[in-house]
C-alpha positions as CSV (number, residue, x, y, z in Angstrom):
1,X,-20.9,12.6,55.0
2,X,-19.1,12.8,51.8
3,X,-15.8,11.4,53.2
4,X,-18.1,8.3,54.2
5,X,-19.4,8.1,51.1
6,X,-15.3,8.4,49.5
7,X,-14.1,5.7,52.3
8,X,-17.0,3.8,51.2
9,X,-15.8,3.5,47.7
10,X,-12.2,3.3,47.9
11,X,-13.4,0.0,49.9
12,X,-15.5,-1.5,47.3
13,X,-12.8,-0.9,44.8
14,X,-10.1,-2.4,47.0
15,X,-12.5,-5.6,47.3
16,X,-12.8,-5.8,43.9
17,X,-8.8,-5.4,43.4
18,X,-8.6,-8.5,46.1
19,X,-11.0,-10.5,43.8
20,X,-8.8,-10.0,41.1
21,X,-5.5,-10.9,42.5
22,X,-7.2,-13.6,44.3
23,X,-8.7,-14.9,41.0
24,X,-5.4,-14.5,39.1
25,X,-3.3,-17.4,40.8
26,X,-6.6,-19.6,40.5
27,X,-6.8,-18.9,37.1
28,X,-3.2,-19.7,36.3
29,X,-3.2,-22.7,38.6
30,X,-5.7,-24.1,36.4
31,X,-4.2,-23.3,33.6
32,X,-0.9,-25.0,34.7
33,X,-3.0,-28.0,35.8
34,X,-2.9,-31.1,33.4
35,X,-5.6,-33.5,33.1
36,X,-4.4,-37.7,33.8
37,X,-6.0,-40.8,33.1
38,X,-5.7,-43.0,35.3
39,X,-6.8,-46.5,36.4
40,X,-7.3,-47.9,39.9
41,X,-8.7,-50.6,42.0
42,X,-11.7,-49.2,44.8
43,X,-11.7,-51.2,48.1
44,X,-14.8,-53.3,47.0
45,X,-11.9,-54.6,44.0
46,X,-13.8,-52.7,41.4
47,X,-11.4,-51.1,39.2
48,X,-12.1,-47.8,37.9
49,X,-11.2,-45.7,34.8
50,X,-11.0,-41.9,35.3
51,X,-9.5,-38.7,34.8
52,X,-7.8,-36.1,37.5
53,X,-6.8,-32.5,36.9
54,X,-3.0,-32.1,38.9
55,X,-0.3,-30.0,38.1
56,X,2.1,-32.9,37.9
57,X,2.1,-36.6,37.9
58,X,3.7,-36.5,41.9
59,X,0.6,-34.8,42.9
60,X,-2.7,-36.9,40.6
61,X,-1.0,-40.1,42.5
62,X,-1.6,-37.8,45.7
63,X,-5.0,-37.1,44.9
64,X,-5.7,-40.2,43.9
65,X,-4.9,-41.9,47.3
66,X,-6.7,-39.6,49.1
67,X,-9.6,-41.3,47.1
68,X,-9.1,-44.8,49.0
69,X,-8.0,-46.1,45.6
70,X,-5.3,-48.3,44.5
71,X,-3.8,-47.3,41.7
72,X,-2.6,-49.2,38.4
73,X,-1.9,-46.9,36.3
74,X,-1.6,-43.2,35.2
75,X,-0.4,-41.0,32.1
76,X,-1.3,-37.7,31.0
77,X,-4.1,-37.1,28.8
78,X,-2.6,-35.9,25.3
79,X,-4.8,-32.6,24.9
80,X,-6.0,-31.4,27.8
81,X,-9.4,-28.5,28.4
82,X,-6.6,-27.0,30.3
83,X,-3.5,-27.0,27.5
84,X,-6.2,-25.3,24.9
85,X,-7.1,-22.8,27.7
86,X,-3.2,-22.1,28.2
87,X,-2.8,-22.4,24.3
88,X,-5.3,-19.4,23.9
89,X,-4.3,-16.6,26.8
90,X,-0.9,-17.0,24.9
91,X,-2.2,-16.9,21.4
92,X,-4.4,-13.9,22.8
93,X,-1.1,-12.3,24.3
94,X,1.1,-12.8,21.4
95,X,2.2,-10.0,19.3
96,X,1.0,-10.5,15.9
97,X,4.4,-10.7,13.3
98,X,4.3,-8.2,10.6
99,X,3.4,-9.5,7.5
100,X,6.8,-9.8,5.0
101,X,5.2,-6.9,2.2
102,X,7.9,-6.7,-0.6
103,X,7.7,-3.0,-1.7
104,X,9.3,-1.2,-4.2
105,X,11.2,0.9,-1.4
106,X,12.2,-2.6,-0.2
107,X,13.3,-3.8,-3.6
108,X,15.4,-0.5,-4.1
109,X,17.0,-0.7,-1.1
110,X,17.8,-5.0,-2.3
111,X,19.2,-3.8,-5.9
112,X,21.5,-0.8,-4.6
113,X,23.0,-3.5,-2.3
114,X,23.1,-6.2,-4.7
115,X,24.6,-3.7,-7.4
116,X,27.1,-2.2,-5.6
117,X,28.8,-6.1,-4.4
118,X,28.5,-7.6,-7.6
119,X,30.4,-4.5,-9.0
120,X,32.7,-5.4,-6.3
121,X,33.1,-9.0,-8.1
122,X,31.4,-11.1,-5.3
123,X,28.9,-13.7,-6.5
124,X,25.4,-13.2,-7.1
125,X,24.6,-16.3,-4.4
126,X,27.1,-14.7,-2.0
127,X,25.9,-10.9,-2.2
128,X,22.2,-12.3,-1.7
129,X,23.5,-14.1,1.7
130,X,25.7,-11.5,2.9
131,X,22.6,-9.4,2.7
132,X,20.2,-11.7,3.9
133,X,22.0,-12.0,7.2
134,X,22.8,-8.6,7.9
135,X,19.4,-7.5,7.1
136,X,16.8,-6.4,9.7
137,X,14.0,-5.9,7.7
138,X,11.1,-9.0,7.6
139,X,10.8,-8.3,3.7
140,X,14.1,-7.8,2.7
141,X,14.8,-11.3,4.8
142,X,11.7,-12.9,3.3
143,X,12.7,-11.6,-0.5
144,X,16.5,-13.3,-0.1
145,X,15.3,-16.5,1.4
146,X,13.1,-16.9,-1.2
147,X,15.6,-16.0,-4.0
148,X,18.2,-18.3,-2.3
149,X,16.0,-21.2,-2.1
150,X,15.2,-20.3,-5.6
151,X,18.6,-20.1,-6.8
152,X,19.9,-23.0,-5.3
153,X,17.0,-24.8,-6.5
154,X,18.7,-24.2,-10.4
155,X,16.6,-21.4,-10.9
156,X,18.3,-18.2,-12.3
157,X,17.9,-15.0,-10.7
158,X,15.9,-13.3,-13.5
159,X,13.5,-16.7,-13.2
160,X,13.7,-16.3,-9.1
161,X,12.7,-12.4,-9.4
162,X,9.8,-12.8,-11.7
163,X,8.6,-15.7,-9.4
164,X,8.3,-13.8,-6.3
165,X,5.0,-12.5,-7.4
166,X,5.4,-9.2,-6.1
167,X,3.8,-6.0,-7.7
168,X,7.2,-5.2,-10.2
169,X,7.5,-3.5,-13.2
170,X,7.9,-5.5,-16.1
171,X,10.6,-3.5,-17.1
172,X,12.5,-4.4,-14.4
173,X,12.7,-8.0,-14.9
174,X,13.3,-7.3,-18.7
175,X,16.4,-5.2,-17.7
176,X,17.5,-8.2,-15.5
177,X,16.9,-10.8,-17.9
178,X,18.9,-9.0,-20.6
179,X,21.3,-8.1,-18.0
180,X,21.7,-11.9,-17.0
181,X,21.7,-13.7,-20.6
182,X,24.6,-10.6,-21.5
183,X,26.8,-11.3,-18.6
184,X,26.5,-7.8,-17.3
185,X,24.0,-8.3,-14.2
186,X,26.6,-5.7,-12.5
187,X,25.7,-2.9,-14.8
188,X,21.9,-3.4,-15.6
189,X,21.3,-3.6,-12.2
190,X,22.9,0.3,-11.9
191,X,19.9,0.7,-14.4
192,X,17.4,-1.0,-12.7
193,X,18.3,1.2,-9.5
194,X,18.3,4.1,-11.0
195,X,14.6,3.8,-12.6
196,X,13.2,3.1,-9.4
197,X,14.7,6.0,-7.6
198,X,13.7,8.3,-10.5
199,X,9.7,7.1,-9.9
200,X,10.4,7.2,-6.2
201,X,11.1,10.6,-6.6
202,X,8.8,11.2,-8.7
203,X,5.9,10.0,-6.2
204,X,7.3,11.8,-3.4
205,X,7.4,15.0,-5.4
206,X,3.8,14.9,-6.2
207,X,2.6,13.7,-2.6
208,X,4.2,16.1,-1.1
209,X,3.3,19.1,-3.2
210,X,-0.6,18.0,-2.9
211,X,-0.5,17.3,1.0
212,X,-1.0,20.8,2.1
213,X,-3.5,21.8,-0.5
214,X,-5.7,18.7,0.4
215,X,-5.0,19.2,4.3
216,X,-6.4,23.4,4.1
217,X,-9.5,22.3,1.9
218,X,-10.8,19.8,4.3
219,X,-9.8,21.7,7.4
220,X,-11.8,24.6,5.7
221,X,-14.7,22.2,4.7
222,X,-14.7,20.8,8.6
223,X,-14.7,24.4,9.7
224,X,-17.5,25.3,7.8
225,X,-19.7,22.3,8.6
226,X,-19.3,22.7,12.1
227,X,-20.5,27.0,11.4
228,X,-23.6,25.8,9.7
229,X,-24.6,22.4,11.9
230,X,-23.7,23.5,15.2
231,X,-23.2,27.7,15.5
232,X,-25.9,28.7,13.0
233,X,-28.7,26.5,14.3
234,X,-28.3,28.8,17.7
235,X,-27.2,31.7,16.4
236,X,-30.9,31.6,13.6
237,X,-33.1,30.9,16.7
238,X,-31.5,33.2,18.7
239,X,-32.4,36.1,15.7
240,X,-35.9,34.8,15.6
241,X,-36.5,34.9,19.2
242,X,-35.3,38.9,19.2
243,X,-37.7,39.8,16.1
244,X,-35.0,39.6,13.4
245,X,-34.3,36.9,10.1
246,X,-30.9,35.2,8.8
247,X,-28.9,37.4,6.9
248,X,-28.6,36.6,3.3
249,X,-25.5,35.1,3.3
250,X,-26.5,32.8,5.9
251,X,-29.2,31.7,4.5
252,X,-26.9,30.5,1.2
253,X,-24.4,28.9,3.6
254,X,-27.3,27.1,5.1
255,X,-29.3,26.0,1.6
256,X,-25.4,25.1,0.6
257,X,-24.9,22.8,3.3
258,X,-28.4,21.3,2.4
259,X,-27.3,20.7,-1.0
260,X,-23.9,19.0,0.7
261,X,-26.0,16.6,2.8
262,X,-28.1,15.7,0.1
263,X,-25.4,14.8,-2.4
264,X,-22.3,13.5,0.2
265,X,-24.3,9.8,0.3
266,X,-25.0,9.5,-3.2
267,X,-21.5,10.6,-4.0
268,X,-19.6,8.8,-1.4
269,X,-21.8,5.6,-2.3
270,X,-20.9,6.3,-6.4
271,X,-17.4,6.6,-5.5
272,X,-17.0,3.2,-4.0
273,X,-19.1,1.6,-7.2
274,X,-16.9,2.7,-9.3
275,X,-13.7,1.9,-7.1
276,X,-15.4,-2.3,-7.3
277,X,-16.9,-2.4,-10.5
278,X,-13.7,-0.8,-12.7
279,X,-10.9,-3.3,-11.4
280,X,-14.0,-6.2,-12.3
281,X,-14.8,-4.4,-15.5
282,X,-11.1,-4.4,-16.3
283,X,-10.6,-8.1,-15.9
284,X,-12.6,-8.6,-19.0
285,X,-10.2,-7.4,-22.7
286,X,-13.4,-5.6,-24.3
287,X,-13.1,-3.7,-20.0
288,X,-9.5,-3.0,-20.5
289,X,-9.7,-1.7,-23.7
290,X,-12.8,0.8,-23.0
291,X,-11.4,1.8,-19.9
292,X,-7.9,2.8,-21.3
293,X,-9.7,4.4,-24.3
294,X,-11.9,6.2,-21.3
295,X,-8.6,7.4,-19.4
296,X,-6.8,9.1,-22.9
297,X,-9.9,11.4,-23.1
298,X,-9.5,12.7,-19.8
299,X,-7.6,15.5,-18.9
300,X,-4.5,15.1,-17.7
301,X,-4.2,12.0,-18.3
302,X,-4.4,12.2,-21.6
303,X,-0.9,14.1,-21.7
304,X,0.7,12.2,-18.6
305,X,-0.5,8.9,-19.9
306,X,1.5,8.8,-23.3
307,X,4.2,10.7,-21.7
308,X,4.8,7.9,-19.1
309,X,4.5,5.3,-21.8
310,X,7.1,7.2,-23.9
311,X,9.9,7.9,-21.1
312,X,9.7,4.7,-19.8
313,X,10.4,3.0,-23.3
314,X,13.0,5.5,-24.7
315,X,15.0,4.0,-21.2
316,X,14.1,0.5,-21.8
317,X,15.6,1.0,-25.5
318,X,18.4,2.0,-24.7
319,X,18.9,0.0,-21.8
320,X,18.6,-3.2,-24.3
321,X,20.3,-1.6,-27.0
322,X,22.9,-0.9,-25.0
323,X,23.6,-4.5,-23.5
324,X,23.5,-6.2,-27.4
325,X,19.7,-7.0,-27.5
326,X,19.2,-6.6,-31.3
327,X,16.5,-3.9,-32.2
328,X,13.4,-7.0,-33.2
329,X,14.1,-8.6,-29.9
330,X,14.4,-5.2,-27.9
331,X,10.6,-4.0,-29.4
332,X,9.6,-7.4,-27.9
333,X,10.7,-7.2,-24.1
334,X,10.0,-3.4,-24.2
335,X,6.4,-4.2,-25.8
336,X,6.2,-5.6,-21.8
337,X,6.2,-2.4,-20.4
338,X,3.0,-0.5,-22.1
339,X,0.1,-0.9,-19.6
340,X,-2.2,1.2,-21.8
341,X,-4.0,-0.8,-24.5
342,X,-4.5,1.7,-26.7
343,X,-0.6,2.8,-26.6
344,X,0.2,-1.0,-26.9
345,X,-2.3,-1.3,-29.9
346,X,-0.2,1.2,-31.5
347,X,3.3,0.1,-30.4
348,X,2.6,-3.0,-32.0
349,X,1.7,-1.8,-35.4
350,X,5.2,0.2,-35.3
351,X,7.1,-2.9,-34.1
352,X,4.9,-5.0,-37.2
353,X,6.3,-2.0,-39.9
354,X,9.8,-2.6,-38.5
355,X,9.6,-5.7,-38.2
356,X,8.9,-5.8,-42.1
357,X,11.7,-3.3,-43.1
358,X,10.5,-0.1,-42.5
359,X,12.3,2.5,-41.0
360,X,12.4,2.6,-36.8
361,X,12.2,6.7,-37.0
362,X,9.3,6.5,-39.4
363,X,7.4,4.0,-38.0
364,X,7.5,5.1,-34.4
365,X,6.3,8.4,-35.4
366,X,3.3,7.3,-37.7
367,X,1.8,5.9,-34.7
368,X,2.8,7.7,-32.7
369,X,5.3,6.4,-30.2
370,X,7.5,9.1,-30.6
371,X,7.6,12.5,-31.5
372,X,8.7,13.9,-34.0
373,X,11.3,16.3,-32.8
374,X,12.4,13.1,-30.9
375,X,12.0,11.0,-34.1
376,X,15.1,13.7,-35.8
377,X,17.6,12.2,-32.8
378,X,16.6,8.0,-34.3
379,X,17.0,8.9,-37.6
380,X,20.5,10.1,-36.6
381,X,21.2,7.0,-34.6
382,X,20.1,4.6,-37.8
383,X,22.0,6.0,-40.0
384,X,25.4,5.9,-37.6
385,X,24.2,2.4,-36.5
386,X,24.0,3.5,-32.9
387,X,20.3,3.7,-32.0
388,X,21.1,2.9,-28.0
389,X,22.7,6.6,-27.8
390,X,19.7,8.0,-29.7
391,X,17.3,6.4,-27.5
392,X,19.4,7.8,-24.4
393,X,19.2,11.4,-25.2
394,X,15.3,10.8,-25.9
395,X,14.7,9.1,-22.6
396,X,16.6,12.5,-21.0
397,X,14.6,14.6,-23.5
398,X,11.2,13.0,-22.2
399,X,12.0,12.8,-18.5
400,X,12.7,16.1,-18.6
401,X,9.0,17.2,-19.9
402,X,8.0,14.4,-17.9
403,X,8.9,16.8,-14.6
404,X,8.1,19.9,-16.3
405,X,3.8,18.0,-17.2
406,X,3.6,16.9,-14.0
407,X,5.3,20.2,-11.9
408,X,2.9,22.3,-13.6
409,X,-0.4,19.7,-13.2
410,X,0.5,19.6,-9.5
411,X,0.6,23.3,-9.4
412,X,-2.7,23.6,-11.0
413,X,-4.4,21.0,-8.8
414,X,-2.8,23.2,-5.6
415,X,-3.7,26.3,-6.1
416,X,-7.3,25.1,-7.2
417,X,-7.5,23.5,-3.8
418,X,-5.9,26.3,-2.7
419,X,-8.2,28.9,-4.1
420,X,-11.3,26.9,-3.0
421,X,-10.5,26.9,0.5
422,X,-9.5,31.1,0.4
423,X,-13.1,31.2,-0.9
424,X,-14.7,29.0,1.3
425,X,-13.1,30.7,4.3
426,X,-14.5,33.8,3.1
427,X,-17.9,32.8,2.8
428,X,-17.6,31.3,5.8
429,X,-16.1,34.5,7.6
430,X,-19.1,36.8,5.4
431,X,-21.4,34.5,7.2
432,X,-20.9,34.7,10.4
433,X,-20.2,39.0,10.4
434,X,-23.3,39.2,8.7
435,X,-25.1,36.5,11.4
436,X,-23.5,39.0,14.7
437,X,-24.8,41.9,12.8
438,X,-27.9,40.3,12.2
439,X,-28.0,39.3,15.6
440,X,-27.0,42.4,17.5
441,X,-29.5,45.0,15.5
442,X,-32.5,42.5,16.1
443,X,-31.3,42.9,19.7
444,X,-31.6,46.5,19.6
């Protein structure tokens, strides 16, 4: 009986298979098939004006005599039912290209290549081709087009960068500018590379030192939810069944996880409020500047913040400084790359005090923008006339604390996360020993 029953199906699903193949050439045959207009004379000598679905022009004459008519004329119809039919399986069966997204990987990757040609003398216009035909990523190819129909357009490349409108320091396309107007693309460019391995590095460094942390705590926390939804629920009326109650530190795993459901909407739900009202809030000036004031109170931004803001402009200094930017013009592109308003606020009341003859050292340190242990190394550099070097060994002096902050934050954050999961696992294991124990003495 049940090897009917199997016999039985195996034929209904063959059937079905035979539907399908059958329907298959029907389907494409009609979506092959083109619709004709055509106009013919019947046998009473009344002439007609029709259409006639054939899969060529050969075979709608065909038809049409088959019809007793006599025809006049025929052409195909322009846009057919048919065409849109066969337009749409293959729209449906297209693999959809992958959108040309110009990262800053992708943009390292352009400048190492364009530095190390044009420090091999080839032009600017021929290093972008060369690397726009051997290139195999979409945007790397969609970057050089567009800065080769830029370019030959009259545009220069610092003007052909900043009008990519992709998401690029400002830094970068100060360096580039200053590199351009100077003469000395080749060897700003060697800067440019190197500032956006250093951050490259820098995010890598602090992703990977957090993925492990963050992986254990919500392993742990998925653990421990399914302990006190699924296993406890059996393992509590189990105990009551024998006589017995939920150990104590059951019951506190249990009025925890209460607490958890109760809180993970309204948290969940706060957390995406503030993720759509801050970036609106921050359109506004009055936004920006409340917001920034917001982030320097809170720790650790308020150390990594200003300690950004200061590496980044010790480099750009000395960068411009460097290339023969003069120091007014220098405080003006490197003004660019302050994000924070607060920071910029104060940057620009230095810049106003040297701008009015005071001294770069002792303006930069009323408000501020440097240190003053870092302030010692520009007041050496004014007074030789070489304020490029001073900035250099500054931008070294703050990279290096830089790493140090931000080593010792994401060691702090990991073995918090770290600690919380040990814990958690611990209550986790108490739980459950004390839940058997429970268990097994209300037995006996």
């Amino acid at each position: 009986m049940e090897k009917w029953k199997l016999f039985v199906l195996i034929a209904q699903v063959r059937s079905k298979f035979l539907h399908i193949f059958v329907a298959i050439p029907i389907f494409l045959g009609i979506i092959e098939s083109v619709n004709f207009l055509f106009k013919a004379f019947k046998n009473t000598g009344e002439v007609v004006n029709s259409t006639i679905a054939a899969a060529n022009q050969q075979e709608a004459v065909k038809l049409i005599k088959q019809q007793s008519l006599q025809l006049i004329s025929i052409a195909a119809e322009v846009a057919s039912r048919s065409s849109n039919i066969r337009n749409s399986v293959q729209q449906l069966f297209q693999k959809k290209q992958r959108s040309a997204v110009v990262t800053n990987k992708v943009l390292l990757f352009f400048f190492e290549k364009l530095y190390k040609m044009l420090a091999a003398n080839i032009t600017l216009s021929d290093a972008i081709s060369i690397i726009n035909k051997r290139t195999g990523n979409p945007a790397e190819k969609f970057l050089t087009d567009k800065l080769l129909q830029d370019i030959s357009g009259g545009q220069s490349f610092s003007d052909a960068i900043k009008s990519l409108n992709i998401k690029m320091d400002d830094s970068v396309y100060s360096i580039i500018l200053v590199g351009e107007s100077s003469g000395s693309l080749a060897t700003v460019l060697g800067d440019v590379v190197d500032l956006l391995k250093s951050k490259n590095e820098l995010k890598k460094k602090m992703i990977s030192s957090l993925v492990y942390p963050s992986f254990m705590v919500t392993f742990t926390v998925v653990v421990m939810l399914l302990f006190v939804f699924v296993l406890m629920p059996k393992m509590e009326s189990f105990i009551k069944e024998l006589g017995g109650t939920l150990p104590p530190m059951a019951q506190f795993l249990k009025s925890l996880s209460k607490w958890f459901t109760y809180l993970l909407l309204p948290t969940i739900g706060g957390i995406i409020a503030i993720f759509i009202t801050i970036p609106k809030i921050r359109q506004t000036k009055i936004g920006r500047y409340k917001t920034d004031q917001l982030i320097l109170k809170m720790v650790p931004f308020s150390i990594t913040v200003p300690l950004f803001m200061k590496t980044n402009l010790s480099k750009l200094m000395a960068t411009l400084l460097s290339n023969g930017v003069n120091t007014s013009e220098a405080l003006e592109l490197a003004q660019t790359s302050i994000k924070n308003e607060i920071l910029l606020e104060r940057f620009i009341h230095a810049k106003t005090d040297i701008l009015d003859g005071c001294s770069v050292c002792t303006s930069l340190e009323k408000y501020n923008v440097i240190d003053g242990e870092q302030c010692d190394l520009l007041a050496i550099g004014e007074k030789t006339g070489d304020l490029a070097s001073s900035f250099k060994d500054i931008h070294k002096m703050y990279d290096e604390k830089l790493q140090s902050t931000l080593k010792k934050i994401t060691v702090s954050v990991s073995s918090g996360a770290m600690m919380f999961a040990f814990a958690l696992v611990g209550l986790l294991a108490l739980g459950m020993v004390q839940s058997i124990m429970g268990a097994t003495n209300a037995a006996s």
